[in-house]
VOKOL-377425 format. One line per 5 residues: number of its first residue (from 1); their letters; for each residue x, y negated, z negated of N, C-alpha, C. Coordinates in Angstrom, 2 decimals. Example, Ala and Ser with C-alpha at 12.3 -4.5 7.8 and 13.67 -1.06 7.14 Angstrom:
<rs>
1 = AS = 13.19/5.69/-7.80/12.30/4.50/-7.80/13.20/3.30/-7.80 ~ 12.85/2.25/-7.08/13.67/1.06/-7.14/12.90/-0.03/-7.87
</rs>
This chain:
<rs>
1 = XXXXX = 22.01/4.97/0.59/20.82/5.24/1.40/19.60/4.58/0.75 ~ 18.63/3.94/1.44/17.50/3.32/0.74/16.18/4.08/0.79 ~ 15.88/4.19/-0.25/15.00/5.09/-0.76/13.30/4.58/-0.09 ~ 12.81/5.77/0.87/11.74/5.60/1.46/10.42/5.40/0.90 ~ 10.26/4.05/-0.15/8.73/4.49/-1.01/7.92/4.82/-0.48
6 = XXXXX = 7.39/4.28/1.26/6.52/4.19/1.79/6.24/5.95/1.72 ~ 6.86/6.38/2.86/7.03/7.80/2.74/6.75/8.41/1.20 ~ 7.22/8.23/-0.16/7.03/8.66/-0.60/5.71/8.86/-1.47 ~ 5.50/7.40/-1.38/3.99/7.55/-1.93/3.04/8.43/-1.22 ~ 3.21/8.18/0.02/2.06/8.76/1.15/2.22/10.08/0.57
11 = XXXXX = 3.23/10.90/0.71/3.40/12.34/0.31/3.07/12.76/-1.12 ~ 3.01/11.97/-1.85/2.22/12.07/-3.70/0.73/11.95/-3.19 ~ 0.33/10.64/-2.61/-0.95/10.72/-2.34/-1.31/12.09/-1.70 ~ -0.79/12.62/-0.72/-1.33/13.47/0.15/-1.26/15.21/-0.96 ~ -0.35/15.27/-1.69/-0.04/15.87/-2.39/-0.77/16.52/-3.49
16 = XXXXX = -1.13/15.44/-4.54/-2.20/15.58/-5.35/-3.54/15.71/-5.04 ~ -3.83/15.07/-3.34/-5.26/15.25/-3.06/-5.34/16.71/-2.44 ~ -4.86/17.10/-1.85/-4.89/18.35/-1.74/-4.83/19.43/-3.22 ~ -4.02/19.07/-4.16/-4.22/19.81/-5.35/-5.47/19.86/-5.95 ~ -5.87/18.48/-6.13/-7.60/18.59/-6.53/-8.88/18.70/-5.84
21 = XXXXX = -8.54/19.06/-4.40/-9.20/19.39/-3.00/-9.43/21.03/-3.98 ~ -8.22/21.88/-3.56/-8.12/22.99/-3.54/-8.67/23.48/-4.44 ~ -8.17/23.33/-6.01/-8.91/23.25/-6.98/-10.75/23.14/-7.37 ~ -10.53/22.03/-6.60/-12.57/21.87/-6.32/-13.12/23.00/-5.48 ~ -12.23/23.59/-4.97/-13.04/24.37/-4.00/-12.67/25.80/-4.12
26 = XXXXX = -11.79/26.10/-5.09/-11.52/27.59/-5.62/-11.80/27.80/-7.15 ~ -11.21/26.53/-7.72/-10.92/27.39/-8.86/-11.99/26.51/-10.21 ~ -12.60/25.95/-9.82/-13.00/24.97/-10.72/-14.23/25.63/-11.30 ~ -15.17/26.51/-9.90/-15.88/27.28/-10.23/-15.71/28.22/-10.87 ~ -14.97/28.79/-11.25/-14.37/29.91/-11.91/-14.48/29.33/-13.14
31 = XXXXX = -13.73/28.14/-13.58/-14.11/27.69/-15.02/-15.44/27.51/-15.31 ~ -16.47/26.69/-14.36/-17.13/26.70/-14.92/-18.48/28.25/-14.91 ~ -18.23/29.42/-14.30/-18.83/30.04/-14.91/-18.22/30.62/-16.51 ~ -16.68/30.67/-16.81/-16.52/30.97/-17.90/-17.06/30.15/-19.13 ~ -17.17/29.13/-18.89/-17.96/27.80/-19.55/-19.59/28.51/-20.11
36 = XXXXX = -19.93/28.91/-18.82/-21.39/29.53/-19.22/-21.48/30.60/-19.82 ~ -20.49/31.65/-19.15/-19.94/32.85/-20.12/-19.83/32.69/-21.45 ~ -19.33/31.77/-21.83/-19.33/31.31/-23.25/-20.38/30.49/-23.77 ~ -21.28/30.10/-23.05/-22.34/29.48/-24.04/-23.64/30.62/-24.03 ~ -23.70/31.58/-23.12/-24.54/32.74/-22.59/-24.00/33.68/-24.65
41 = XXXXX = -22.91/33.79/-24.24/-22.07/34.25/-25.63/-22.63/34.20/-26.97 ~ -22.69/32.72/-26.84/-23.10/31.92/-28.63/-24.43/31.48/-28.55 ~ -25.31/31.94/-26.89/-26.36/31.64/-27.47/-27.57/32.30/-28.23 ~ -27.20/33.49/-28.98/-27.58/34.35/-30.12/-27.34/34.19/-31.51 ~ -26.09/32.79/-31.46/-25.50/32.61/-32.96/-26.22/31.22/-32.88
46 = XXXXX = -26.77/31.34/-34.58/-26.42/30.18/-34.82/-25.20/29.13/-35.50 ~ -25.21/28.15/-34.81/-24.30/27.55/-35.50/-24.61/26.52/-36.04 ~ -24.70/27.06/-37.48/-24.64/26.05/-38.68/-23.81/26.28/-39.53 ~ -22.65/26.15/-39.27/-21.68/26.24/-40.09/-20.33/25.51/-39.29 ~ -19.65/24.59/-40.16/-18.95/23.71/-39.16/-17.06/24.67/-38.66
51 = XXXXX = -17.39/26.41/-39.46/-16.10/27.37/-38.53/-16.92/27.88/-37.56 ~ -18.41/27.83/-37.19/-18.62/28.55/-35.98/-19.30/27.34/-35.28 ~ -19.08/26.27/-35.36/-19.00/25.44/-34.58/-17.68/24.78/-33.57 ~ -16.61/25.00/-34.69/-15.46/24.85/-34.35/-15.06/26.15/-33.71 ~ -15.42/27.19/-33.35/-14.84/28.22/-32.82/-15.45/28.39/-31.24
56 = XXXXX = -17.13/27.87/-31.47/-17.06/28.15/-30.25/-16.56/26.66/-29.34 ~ -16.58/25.48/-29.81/-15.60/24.50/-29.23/-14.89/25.06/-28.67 ~ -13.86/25.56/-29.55/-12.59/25.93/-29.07/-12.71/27.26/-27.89 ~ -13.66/28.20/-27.75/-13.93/28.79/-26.34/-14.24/28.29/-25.54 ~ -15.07/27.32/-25.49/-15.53/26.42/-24.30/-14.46/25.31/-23.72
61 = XXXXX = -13.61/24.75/-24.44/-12.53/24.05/-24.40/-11.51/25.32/-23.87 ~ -11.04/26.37/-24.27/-10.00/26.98/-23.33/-10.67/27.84/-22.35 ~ -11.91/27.88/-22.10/-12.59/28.38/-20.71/-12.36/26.88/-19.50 ~ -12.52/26.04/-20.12/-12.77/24.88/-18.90/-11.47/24.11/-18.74 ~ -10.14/24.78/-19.55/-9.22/24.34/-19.83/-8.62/23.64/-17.62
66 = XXXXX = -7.97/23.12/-17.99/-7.87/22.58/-15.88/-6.00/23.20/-16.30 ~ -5.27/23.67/-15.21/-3.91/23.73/-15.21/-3.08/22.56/-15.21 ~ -2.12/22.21/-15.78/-1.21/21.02/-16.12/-1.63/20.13/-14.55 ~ -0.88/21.25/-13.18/-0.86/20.40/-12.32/-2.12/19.70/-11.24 ~ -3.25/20.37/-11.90/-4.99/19.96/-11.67/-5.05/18.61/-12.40
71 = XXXXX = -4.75/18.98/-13.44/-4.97/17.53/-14.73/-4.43/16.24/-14.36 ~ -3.07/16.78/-14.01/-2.10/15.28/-13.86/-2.57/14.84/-12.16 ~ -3.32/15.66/-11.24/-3.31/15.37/-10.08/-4.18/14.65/-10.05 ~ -5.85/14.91/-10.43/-6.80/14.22/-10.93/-6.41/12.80/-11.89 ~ -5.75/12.60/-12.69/-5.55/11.45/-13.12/-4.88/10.54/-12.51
76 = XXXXX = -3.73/10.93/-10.86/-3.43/10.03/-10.48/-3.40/10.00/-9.28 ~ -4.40/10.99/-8.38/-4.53/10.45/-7.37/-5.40/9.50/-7.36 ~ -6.06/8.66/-7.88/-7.05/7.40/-7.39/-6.05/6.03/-7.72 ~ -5.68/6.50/-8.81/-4.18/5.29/-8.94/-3.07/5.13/-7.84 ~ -2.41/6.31/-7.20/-1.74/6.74/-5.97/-2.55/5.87/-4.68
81 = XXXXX = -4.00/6.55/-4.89/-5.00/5.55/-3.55/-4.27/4.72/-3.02 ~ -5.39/3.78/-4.29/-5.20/2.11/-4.14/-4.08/1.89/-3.87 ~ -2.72/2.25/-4.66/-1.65/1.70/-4.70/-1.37/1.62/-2.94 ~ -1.48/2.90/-2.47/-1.36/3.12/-0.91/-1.95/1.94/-0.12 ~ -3.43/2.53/-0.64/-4.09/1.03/0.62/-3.62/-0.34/0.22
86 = XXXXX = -3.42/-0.67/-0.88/-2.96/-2.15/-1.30/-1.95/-2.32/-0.81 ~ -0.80/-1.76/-0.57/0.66/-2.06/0.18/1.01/-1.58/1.07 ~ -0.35/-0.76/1.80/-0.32/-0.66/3.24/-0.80/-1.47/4.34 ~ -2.23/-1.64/3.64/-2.87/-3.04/5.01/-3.26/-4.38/4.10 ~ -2.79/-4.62/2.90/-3.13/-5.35/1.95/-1.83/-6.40/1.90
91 = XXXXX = -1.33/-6.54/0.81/0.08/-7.00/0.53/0.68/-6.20/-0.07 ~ 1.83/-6.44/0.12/3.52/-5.66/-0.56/4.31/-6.57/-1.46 ~ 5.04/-6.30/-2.25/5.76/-6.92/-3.66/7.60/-6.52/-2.56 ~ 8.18/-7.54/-2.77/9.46/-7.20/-2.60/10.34/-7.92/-3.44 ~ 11.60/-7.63/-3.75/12.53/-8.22/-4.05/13.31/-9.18/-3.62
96 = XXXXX = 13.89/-10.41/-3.25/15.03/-11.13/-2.46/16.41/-10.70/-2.77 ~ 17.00/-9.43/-1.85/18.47/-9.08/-2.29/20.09/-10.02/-1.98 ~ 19.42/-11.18/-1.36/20.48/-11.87/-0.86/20.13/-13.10/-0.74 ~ 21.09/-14.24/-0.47/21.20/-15.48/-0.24/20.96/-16.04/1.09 ~ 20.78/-15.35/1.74/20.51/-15.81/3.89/19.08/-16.14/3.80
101 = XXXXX = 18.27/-16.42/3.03/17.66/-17.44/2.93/17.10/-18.78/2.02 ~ 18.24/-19.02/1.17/18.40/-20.08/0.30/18.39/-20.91/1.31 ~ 17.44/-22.53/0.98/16.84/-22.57/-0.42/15.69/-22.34/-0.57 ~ 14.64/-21.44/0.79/13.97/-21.48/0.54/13.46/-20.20/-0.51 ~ 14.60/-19.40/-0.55/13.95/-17.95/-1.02/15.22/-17.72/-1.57
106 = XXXXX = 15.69/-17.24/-3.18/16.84/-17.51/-3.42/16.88/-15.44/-4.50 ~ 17.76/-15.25/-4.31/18.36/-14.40/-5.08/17.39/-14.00/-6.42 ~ 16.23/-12.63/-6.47/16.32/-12.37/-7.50/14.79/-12.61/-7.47 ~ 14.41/-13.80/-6.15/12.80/-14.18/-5.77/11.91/-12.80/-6.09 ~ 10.58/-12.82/-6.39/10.02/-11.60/-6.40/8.59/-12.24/-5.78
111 = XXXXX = 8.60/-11.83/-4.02/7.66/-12.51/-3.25/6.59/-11.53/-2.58 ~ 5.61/-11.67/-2.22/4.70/-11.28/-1.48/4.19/-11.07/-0.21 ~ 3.48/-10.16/0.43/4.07/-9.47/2.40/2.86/-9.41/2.31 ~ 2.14/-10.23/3.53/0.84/-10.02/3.48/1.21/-9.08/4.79 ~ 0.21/-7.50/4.74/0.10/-6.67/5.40/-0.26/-6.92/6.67
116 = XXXXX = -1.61/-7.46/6.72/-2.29/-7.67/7.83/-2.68/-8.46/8.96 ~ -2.11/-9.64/8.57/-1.93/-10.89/8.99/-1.78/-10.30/11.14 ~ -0.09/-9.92/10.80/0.08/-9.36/12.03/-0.70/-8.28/12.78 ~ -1.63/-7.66/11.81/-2.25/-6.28/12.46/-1.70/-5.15/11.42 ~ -3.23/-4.12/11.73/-3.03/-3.40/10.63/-1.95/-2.44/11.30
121 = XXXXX = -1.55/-1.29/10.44/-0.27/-0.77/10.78/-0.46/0.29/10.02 ~ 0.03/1.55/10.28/0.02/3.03/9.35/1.09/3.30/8.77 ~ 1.08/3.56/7.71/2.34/3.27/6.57/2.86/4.75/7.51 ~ 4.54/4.32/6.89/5.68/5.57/6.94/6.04/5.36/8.67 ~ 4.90/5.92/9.89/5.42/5.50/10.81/4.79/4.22/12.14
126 = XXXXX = 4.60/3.56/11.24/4.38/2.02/11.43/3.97/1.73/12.71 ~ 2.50/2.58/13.28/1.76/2.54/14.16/0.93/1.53/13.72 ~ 0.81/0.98/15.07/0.00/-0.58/14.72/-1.33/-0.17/15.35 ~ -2.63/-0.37/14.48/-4.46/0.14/14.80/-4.96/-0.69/15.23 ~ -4.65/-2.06/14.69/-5.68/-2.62/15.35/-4.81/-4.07/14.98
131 = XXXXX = -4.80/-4.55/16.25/-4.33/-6.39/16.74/-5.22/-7.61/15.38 ~ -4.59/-8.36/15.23/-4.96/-9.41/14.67/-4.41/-11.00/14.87 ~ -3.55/-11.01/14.34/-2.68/-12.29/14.88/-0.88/-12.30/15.02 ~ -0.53/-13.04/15.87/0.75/-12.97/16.32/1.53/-13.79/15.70 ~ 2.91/-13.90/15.35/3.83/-14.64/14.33/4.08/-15.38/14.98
136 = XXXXX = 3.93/-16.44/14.72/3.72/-17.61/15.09/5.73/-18.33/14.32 ~ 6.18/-19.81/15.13/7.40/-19.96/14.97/7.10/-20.89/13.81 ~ 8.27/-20.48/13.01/8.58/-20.92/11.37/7.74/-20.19/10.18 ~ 7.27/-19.25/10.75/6.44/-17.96/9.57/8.51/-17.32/9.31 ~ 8.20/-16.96/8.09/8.64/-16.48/7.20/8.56/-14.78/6.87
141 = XXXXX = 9.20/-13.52/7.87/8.82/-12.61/8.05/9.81/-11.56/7.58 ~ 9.29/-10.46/6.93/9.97/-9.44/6.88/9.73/-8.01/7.69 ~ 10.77/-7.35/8.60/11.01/-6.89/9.42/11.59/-5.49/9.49 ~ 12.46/-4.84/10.41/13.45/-3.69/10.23/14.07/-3.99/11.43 ~ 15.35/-4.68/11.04/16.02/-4.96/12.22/16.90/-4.27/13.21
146 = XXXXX = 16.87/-4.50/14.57/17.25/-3.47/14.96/18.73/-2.63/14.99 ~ 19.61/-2.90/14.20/20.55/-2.32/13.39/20.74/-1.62/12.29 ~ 19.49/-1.75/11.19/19.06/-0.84/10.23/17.95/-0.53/10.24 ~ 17.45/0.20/11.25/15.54/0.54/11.32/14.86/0.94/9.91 ~ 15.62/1.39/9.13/15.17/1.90/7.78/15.25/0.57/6.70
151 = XXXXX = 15.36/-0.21/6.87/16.10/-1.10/5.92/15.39/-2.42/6.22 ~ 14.62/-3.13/4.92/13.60/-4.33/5.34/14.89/-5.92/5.07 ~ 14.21/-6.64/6.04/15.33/-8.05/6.00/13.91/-8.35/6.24 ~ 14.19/-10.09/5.58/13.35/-11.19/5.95/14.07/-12.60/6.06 ~ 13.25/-13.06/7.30/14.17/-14.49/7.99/13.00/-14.78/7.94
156 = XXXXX = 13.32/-15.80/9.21/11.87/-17.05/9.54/12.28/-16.93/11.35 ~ 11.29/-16.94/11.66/10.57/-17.17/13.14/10.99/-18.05/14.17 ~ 12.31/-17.80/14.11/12.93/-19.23/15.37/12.20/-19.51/17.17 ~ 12.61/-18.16/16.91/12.11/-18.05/18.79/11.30/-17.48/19.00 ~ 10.54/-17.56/20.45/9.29/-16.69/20.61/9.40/-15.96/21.90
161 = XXXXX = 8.77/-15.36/21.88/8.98/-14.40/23.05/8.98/-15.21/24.32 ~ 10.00/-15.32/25.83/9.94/-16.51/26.65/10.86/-17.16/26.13 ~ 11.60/-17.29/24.94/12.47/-18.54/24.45/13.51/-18.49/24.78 ~ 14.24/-19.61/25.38/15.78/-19.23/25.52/16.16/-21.01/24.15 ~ 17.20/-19.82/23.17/17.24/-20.14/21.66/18.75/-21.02/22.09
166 = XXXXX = 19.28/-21.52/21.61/20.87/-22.36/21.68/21.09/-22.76/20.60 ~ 22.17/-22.29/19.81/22.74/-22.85/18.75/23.88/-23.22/18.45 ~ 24.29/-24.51/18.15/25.19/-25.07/18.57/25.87/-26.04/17.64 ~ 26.93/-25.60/16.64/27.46/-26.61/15.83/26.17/-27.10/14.91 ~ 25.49/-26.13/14.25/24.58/-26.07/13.57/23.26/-26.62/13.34
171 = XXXXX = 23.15/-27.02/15.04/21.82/-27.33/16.14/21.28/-26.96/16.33 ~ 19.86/-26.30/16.57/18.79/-25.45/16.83/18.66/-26.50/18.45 ~ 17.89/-25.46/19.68/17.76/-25.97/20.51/16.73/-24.80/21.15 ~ 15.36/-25.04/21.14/14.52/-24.28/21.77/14.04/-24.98/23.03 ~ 14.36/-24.07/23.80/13.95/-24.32/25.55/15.05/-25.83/25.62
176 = XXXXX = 16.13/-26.07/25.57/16.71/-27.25/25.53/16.06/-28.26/24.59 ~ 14.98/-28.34/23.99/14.96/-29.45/22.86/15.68/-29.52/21.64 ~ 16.42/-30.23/21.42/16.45/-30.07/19.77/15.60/-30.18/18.61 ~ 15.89/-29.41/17.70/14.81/-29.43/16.80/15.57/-30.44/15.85 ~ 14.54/-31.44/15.01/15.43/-32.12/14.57/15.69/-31.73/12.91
181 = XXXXX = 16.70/-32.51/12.20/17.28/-31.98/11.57/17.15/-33.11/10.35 ~ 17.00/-33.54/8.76/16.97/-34.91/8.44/17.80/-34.42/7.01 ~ 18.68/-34.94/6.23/19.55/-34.46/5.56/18.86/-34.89/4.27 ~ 18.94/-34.14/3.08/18.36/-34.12/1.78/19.27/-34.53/0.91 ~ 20.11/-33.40/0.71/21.72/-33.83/0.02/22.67/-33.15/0.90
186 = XXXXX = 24.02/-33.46/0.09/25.36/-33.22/0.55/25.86/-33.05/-0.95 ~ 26.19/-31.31/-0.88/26.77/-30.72/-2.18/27.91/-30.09/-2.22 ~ 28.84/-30.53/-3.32/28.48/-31.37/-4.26/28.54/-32.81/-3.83 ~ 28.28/-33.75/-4.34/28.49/-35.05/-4.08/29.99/-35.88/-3.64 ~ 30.58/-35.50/-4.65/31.82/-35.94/-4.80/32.86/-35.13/-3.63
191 = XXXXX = 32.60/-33.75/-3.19/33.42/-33.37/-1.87/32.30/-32.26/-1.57 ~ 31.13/-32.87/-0.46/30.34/-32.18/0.17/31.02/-30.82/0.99 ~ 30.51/-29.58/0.15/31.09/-28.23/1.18/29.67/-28.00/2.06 ~ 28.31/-28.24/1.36/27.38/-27.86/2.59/26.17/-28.93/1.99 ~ 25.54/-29.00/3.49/24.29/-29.73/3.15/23.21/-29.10/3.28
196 = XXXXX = 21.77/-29.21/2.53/20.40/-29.38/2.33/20.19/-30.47/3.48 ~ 18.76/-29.57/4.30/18.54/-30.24/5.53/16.95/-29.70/5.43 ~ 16.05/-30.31/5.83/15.07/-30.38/6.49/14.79/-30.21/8.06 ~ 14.37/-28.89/8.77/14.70/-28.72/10.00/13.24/-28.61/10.12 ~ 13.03/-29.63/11.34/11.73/-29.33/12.41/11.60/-28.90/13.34
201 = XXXXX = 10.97/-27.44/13.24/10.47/-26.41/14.05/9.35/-26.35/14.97 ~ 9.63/-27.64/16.12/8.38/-27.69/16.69/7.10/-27.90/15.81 ~ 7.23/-29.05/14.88/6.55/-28.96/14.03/6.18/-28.52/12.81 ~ 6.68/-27.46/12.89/6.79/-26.45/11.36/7.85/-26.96/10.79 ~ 8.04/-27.91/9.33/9.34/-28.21/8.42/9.16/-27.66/7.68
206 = XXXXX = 10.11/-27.59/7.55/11.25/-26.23/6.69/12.33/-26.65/6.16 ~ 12.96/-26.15/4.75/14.50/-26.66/4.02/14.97/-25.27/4.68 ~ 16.36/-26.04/4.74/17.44/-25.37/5.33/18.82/-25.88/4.65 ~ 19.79/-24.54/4.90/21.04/-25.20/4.21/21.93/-25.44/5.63 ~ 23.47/-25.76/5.49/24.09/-25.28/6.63/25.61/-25.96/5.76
211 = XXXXX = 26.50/-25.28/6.18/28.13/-25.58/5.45/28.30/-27.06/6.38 ~ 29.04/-27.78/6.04/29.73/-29.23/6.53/30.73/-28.32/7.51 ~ 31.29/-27.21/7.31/32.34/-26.65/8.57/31.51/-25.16/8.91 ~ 30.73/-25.51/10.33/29.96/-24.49/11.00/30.66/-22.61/10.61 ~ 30.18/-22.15/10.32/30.70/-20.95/10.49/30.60/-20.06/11.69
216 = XXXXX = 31.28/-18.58/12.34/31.54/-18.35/13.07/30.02/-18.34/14.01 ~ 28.46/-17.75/13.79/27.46/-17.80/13.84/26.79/-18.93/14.36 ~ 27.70/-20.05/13.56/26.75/-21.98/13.77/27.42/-22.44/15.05 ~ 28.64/-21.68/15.50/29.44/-22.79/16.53/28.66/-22.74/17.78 ~ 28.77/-21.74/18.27/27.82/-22.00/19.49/27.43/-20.36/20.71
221 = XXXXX = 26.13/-20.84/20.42/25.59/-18.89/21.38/23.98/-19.26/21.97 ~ 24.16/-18.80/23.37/22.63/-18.87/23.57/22.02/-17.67/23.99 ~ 20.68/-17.80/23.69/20.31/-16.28/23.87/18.62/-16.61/24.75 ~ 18.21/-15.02/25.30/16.75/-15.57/25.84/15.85/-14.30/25.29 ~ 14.81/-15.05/24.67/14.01/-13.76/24.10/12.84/-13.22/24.97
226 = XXXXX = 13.40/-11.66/24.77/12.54/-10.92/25.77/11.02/-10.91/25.39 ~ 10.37/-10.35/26.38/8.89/-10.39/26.08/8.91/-9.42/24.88 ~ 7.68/-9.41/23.87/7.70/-8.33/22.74/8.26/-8.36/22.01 ~ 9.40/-9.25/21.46/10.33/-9.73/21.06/10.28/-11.04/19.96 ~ 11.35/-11.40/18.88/11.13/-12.51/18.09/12.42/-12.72/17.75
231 = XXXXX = 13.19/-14.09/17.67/14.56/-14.67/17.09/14.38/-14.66/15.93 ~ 14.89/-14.18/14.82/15.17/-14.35/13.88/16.02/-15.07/13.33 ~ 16.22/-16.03/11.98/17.46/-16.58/11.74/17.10/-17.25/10.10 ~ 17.97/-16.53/9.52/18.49/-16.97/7.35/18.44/-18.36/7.81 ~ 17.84/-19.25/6.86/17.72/-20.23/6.54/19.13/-20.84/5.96
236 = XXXXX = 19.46/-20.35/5.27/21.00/-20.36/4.66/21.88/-20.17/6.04 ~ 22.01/-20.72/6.72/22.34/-20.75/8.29/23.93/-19.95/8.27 ~ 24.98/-20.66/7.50/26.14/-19.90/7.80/26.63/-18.73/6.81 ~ 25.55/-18.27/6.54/25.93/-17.07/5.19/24.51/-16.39/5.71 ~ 24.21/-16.04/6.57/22.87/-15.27/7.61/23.35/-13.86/8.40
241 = XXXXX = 23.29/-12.75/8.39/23.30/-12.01/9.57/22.05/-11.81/10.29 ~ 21.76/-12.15/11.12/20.35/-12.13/11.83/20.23/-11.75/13.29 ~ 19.48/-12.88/14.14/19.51/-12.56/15.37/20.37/-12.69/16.57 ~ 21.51/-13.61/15.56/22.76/-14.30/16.50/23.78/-13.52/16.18 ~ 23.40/-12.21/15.54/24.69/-11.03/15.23/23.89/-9.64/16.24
246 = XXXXX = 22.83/-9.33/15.73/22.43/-8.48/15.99/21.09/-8.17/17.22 ~ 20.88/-9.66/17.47/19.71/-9.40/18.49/18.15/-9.62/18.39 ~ 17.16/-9.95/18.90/15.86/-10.52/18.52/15.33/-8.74/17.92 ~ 14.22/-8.51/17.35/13.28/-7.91/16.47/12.11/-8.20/17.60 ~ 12.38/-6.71/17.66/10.60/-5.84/18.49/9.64/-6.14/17.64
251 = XXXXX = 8.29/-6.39/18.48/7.14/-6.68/17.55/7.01/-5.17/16.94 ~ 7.57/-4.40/17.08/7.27/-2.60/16.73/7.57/-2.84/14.84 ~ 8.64/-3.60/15.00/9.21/-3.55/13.85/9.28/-4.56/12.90 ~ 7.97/-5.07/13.13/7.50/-5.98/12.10/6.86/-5.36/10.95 ~ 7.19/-6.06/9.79/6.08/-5.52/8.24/5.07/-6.75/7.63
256 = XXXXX = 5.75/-7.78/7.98/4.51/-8.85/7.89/5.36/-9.68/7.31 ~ 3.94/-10.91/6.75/4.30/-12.50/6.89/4.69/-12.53/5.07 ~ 6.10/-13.07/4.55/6.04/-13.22/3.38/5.21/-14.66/3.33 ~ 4.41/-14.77/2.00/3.55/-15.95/1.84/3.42/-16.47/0.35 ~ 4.21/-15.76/-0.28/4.32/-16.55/-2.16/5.47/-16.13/-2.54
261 = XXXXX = 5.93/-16.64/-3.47/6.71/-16.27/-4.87/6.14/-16.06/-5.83 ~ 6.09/-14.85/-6.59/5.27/-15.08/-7.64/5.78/-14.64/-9.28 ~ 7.70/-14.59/-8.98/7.99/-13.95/-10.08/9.57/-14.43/-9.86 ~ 10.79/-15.09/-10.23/12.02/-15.15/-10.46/12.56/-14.05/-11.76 ~ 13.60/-12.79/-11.00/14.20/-12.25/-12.14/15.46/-12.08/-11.48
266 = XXXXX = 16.31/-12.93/-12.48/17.98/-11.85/-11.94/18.54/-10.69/-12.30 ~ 18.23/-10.26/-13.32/18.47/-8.85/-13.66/17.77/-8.48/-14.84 ~ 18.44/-7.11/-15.09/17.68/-6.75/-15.95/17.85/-7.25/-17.30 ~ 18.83/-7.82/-17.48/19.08/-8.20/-18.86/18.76/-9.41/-18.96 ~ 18.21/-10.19/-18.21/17.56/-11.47/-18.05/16.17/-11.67/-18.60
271 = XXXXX = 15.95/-12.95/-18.85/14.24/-13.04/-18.79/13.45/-13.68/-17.33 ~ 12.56/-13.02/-17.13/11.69/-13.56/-16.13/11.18/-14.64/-15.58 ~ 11.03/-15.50/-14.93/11.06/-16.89/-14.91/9.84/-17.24/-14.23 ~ 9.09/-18.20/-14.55/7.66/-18.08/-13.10/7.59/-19.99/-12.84 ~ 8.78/-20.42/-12.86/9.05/-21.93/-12.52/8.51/-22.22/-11.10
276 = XXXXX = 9.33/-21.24/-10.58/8.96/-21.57/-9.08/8.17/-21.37/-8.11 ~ 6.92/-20.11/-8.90/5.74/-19.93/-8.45/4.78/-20.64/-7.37 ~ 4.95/-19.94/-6.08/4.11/-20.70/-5.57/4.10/-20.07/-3.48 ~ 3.42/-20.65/-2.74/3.20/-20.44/-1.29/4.73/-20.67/-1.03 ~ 5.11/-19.82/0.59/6.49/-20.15/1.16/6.29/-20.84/2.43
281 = X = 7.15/-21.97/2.52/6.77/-22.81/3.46/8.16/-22.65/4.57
</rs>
């Protein structure tokens, strides 16, 4: 099962602010009249002497003392905040868990979701506030597709709403054009199993892979995208589950435009790599 951060942060945020809400407004006063209680106390002594200095410290310090879960709430709900608004209408940090979009985005990538691009949106249940701009074809998007609504995938932008998509022996064909295709390499050299391709997306180029023997996905399917709607499709063309398995992606269920790399790690026992740093094209 994949673990809901969104949800969960929201509920820490909401959590702790209410703890130091409540607190401010019941109990805080209470300390601080004991605070005064205690200086009302010592203010008949003098203190010149550094044990009745240290003593009444120490009353005023366990009069204003805050409860464990006041203390820790106050120290991290403003950290909780930000974190919220930054990876709610801001950008998001994700991981690349798979290969369906090599080469442009490879295993282990640690890339960036700009929030807002598409319109702002309310974390957890992903009500959209206010319009901004529409995904445009060959953006680079991460989603919840409609086979795992809980579960984020990111492709790239084939079709657009109105499109009738054709793919064919590892052809792209929007509205009957082909998009064209210009070959980089053929790997390995010596007995090519797949090639590196350069595909033009109505303009938008893009690297792409595709096997020398189409897989079940590349041979041939056409589809027409409904209004509200977007084709999705892995760059890594025959190692992809996308929109030619499962169906175009509601604008409902968009999370936004990935737009950098800014970190290569393969695991944990690895070191971090920042070679490939940079915008996703």
């Amino acid at each position: 099962m994949d673990i809901n951060f969104p949800l969960i942060l929201v509920l820490l945020v909401f959590g702790s602010g209410i703890v130091w809400l409540f607190d401010s407004l019941f109990f805080a006063r209470k300390r601080q009249a004991a605070v005064a209680a205690v200086d009302a106390q010592f203010a008949s002594v003098e203190l010149d002497s550094g044990r009745q200095q240290e003593v009444y410290e120490q009353a005023k310090a366990t009069a204003s003392k805050e409860p464990v879960i006041v203390e820790y709430s106050k120290s991290f709900f403003p950290v909780l905040f930000v974190v919220l608004v930054l990876r709610s209408f801001v950008a998001e940090p994700f991981q690349i868990p798979s290969g369906s979009m090599i080469p442009t985005l490879k295993v282990g990538d640690f890339i960036l979701v700009n929030k807002f691009t598409y319109g702002i949106r309310l974390p957890v249940i992903r009500t959209k506030v206010l319009d901004v701009n529409d995904p445009e074809r060959g953006d680079v998007m991460v989603f919840f597709p409609p086979h795992k609504p809980d579960t984020y995938f990111i492709k790239r932008v084939v079709g657009m709403p109105g499109d009738r998509v054709r793919y064919s022996n590892n052809v792209l064909y929007i509205n009957g054009e082909e998009q064209s295709q210009t070959l980089i390499a053929s790997l390995p050299p010596s007995n090519p199993e797949y090639q590196i391709m350069t595909e033009n997306l109505g303009g938008v180029e893009h690297d792409m892979q595709k096997d020398t023997i189409p897989g079940m996905l590349s041979r041939h399917g056409e589809w027409v995208v409904p209004e509200g709607h977007y084709f999705m499709m892995g760059d890594n063309r025959d190692n992809s589950s996308d929109s030619r398995a499962w169906g175009p992606v509601s604008e409902d269920a968009i999370v936004g435009k990935a737009f950098a790399v800014w970190m290569h790690w393969d695991s944990l026992f690895s070191i971090p790599s920042f070679s490939n740093v940079g915008s996703i094209q």
